[in-house]
N, C-alpha and C positions, 0 to 999 in steps of 0.2 A: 504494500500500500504506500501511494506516495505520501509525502508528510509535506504539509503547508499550512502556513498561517494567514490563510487568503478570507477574504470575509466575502459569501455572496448572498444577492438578497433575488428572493425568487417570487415572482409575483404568481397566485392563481396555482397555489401548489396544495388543494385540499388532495385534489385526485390529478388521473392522467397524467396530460406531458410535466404537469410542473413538480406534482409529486414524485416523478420518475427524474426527474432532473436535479431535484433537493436530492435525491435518494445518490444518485451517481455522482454527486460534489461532495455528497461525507463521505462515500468512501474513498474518494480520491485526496481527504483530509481538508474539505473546506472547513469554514465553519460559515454554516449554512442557516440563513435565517427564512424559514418554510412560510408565505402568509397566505390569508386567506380574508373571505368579510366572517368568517366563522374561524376565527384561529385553535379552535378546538376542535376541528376534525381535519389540523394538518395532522400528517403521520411524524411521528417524532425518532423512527426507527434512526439510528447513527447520528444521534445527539442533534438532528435536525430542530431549532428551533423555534417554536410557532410563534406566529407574529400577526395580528391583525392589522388588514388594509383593503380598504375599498378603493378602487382606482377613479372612481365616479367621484370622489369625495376628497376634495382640497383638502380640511382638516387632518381626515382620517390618512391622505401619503404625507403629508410634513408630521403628522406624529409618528409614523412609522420608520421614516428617514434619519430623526431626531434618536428615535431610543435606537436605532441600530450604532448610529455613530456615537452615541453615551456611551457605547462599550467596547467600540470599535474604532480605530485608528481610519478608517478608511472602507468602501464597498468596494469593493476589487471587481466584482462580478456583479453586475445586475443582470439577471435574466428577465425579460418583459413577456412573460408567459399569459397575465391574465385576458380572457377573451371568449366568445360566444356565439355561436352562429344564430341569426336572427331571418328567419325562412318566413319566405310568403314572397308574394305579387308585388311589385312598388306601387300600383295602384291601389291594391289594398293596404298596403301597410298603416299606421298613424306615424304621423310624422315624428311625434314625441317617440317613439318607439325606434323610428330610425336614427334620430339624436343616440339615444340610448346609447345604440349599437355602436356610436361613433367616440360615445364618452368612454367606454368600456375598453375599444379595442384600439384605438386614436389616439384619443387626448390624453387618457392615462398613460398611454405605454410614452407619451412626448413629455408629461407632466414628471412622472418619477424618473426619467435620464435626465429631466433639469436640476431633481431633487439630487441625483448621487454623482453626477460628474464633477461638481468642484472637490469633493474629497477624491477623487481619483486623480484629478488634475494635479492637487497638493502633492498627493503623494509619487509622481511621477508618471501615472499612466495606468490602466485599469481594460475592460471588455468590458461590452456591453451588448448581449445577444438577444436580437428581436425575433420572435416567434411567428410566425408570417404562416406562409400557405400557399400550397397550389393553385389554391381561389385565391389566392392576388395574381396569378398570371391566367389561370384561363378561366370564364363564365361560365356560366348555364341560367336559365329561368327558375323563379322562383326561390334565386337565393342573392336578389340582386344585390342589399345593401350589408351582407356578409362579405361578396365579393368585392364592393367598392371599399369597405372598412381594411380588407387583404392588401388593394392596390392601392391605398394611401401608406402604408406599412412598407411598399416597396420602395415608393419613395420618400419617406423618413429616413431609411434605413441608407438609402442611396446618398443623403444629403448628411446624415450623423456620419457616414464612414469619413466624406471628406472634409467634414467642422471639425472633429475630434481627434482626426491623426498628428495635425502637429502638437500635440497635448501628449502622446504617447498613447493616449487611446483607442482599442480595436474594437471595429463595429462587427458583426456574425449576423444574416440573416437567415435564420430555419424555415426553408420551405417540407413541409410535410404532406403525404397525400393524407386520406383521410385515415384517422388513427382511431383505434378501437378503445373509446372511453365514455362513462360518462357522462362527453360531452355530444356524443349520437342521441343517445335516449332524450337528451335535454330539447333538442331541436324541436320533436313535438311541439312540445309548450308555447314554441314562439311564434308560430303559426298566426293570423288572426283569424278570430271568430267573426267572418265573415259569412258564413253559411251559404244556401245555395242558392242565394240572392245576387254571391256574387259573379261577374262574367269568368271570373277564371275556376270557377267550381270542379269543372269535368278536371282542367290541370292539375286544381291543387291536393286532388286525390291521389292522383300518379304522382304527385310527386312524393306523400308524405308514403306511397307504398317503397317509393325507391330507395329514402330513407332509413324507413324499417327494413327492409331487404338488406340494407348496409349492414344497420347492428347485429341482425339474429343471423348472416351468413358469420359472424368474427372474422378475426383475422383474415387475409387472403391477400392478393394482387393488390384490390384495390385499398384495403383498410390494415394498416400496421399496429401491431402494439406500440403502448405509448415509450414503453420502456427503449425501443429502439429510439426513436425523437430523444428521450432522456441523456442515453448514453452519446450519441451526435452532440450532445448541446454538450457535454463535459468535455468532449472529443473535443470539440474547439476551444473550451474554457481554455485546455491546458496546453492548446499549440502554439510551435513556437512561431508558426506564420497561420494564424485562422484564416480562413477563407472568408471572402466576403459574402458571398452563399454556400448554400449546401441544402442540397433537396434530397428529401430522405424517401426513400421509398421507391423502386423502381416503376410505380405508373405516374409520381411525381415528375418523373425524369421523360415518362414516355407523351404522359399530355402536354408539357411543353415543349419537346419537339415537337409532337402534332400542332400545336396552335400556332404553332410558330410558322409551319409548311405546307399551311393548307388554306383558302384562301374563307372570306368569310361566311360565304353560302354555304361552303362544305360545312364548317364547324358549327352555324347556326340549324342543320340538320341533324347532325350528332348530337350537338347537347340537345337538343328538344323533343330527339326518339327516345328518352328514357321518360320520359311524362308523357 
């Protein structure tokens, strides 16, 4: 086991990717501060420490910021894990709803690197790994402003690599296909209750079936454990050149070639034959 006295703070770590990515920085001897808006169902296995934080909430990341650095010289590692997918129509959506989504996966993940970059600046240089997605490079219907939330993520991430390198700071951005957590079963929920009033009705059946088909197949091509994403995100923690991407999951790899070589009638008939 490697031995380090690196401090990281992991957003969005009750379950999934971030609990698997706290989990893979203690063994590699962080010290790993786990949070959650419930810091009592972070897992605490390898002195993983639970921390409360809601990303939607000013108050709640400058408290979380504050007590980290009350006992820490510096966050070495921020991982910008917390996030959500927010399914449905853009027609239907409430707009408040799509804020949400933007507050969640956006502004928090641009809020808490404002929070922890001057102590990594202090201290000479630090990483800072944004959690991204497949859906910030290629679309589909009915998961419009999940995707748009992805591809603002690309370009944060594009814009932190080159504000933050003469600082000594390394940006990482994890593209993941879809991961086996969850955060599948969550999807449901975010759905609106539009009922069959509304014009996208026949759609948003196929779609929430192609969902459910994700979770109850597990694992496979298309859906990774999280623990792989986990181990990647430490895999970069600790290189001595991190990449500035890294898509994990070979149909990650395979849909953007495709999106990239096929023109946009082709791809708007792919994605729209699964609904």
């Amino acid at each position: 086991m490697a031995t380090t006295t690196k401090t990281a703070l992991v957003t969005g770590a009750t379950t999934g990717i971030g609990a698997a990515a706290a989990s893979a920085l203690a063994v590699r001897g962080y010290t790993v501060y786990g949070t959650g808006r419930d810091s009592g169902r972070v897992p605490t296995d390898g002195g993983i420490r639970p921390l409360e934080l809601d990303v939607t909430d000013e108050d709640s990341m400058v408290s979380a910021a504050k007590a980290v650095l009350a006992e820490r010289p510096a966050i070495d590692l921020l991982v910008n894990n917390a996030g959500y997918g927010l399914n449905g129509f853009l027609e239907d959506l409430p707009i408040d709803e799509i804020r949400r989504q933007f507050e969640t996966n956006v502004f928090g993940l641009i809020r808490m690197t404002q929070l922890a970059v001057p102590s990594m600046r202090a201290a000479g240089g630090g990483r800072v790994i944004h959690v991204g997605s497949v859906g910030g490079i290629i679309t589909a219907p009915g998961a419009g402003a999940y995707h748009a939330s992805k591809f603002a993520v690309e370009a944060i991430s594009d814009v932190h690599r080159m504000e933050l390198r003469p600082f000594g700071i390394r940006v990482t951005l994890i593209q993941p296909t879809g991961v086996h957590t969850p955060f599948l079963t969550k999807l449901d929920d975010t759905y609106p209750g539009t009922g069959p009033d509304s014009a996208y009705a026949h759609l948003l059946e196929g779609h929430k079936q192609s969902v459910a088909d994700l979770h109850a197949n597990g694992p496979n091509f298309l859906v990774i454990p999280a623990e792989k994403v986990g181990e990647e995100i430490a895999k970069q923690a600790d290189a001595r050149r991190p990449k500035s991407r890294v898509r994990v999951g070979a149909s990650a790899k395979m849909f953007a070639t495709l999106r990239r070589n096929v023109p946009d009638n082709v791809w708007d008939r792919m994605a729209t034959s699964a609904i």
